[in-house]
N, C-alpha and C positions, 0 to 999 in steps of 0.2 A: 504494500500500500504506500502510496505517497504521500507528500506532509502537502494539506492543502489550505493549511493556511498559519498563524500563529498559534501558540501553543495555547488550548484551552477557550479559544475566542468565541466559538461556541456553544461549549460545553458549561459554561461556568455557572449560568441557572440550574441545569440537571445535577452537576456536582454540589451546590448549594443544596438542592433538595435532600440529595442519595446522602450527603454528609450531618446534615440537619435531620435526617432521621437515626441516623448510626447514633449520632448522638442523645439522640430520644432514647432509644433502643438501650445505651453504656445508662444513661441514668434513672430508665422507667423505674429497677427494682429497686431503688434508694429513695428518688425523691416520690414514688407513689406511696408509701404507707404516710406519710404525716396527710395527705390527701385522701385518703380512704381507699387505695386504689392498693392492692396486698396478697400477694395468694402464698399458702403455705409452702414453701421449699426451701432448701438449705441455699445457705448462700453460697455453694461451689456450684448448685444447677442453675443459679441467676448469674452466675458469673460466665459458664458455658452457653448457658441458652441468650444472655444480654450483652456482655461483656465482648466475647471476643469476637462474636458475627458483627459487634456494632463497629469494633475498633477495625477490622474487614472493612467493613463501609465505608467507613472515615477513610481510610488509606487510598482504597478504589479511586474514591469520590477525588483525592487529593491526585489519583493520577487522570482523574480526565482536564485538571486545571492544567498538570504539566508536560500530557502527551498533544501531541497537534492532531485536529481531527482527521479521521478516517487513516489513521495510523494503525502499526501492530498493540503498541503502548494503550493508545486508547481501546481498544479492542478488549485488550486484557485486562485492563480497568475497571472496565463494564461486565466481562467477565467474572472477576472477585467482587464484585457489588451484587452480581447476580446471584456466586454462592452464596456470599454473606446474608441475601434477603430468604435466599431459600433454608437456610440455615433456623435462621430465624424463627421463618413461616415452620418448617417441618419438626422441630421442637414444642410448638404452640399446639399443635392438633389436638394430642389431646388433651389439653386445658380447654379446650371449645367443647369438649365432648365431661366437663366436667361441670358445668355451667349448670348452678343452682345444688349441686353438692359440693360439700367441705367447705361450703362459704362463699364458694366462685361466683359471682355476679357476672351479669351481659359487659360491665365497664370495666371489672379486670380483663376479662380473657379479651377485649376488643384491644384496650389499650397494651396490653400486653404481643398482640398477632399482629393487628394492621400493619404499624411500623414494616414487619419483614416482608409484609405480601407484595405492601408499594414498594419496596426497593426492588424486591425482584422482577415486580413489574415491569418499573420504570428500565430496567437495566434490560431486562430481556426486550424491553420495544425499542430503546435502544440501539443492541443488537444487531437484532432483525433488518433495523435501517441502515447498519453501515452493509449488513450482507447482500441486502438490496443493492445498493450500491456498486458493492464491488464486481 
């Protein structure tokens, strides 16, 4: 692929997004309990299931600022945002399927999933449009 233009020029709304959610995603399981927003697990599965898919994200998100579009760099960017959200999303399933036992409310298990759906979303239509492309 060729560099078809400045690095990130773009890209830098979708990396705002896909970064802005990583970072929802690294702080939901800390800053949600003073807000009522808490589901029971230990804090090494909020660190796996939050933690490290979000900091994934954030890194992605920070290569689509420094690869040029429709590059390899970008590609791969939106690649590790993609696992990162599917990460995410396939950790959460069943907390959706918990929904009204152990405490689970519609606002944890929402607050807790969406985050991963839309980065992977956003990252795979992404994708999709540079394959078009090429």
């Amino acid at each position: 692929m060729e560099h078809a233009g400045a690095p990130g020029a773009t890209r830098a709304p979708l990396a705002a997004v896909i970064g802005g959610l990583g970072l929802l995603s690294i702080l939901t399981p800390y800053a949600g309990p003073p807000i009522g927003i808490e589901v029971d697990v230990s804090s090494q599965v909020e660190f796996v299931d939050h933690v490290l898919p979000g900091i994934a994200a954030v890194l992605g998100a920070l290569g689509l600022v420094a690869f040029a579009p429709d590059s390899t760099g970008e590609a791969a960017s939106l690649g590790l945002c993609f696992l990162a959200g599917l990460w995410m999303t396939t950790t959460h399933v069943p907390l959706l399927f918990d929904i009204g036992d152990l405490g689970v409310t519609w606002a944890d298990a929402l607050v807790m999933s969406v985050p991963g759906m839309l980065v992977a979303g956003l990252a795979l239509w992404s994708l999709v449009g540079i394959w078009r492309r090429a």
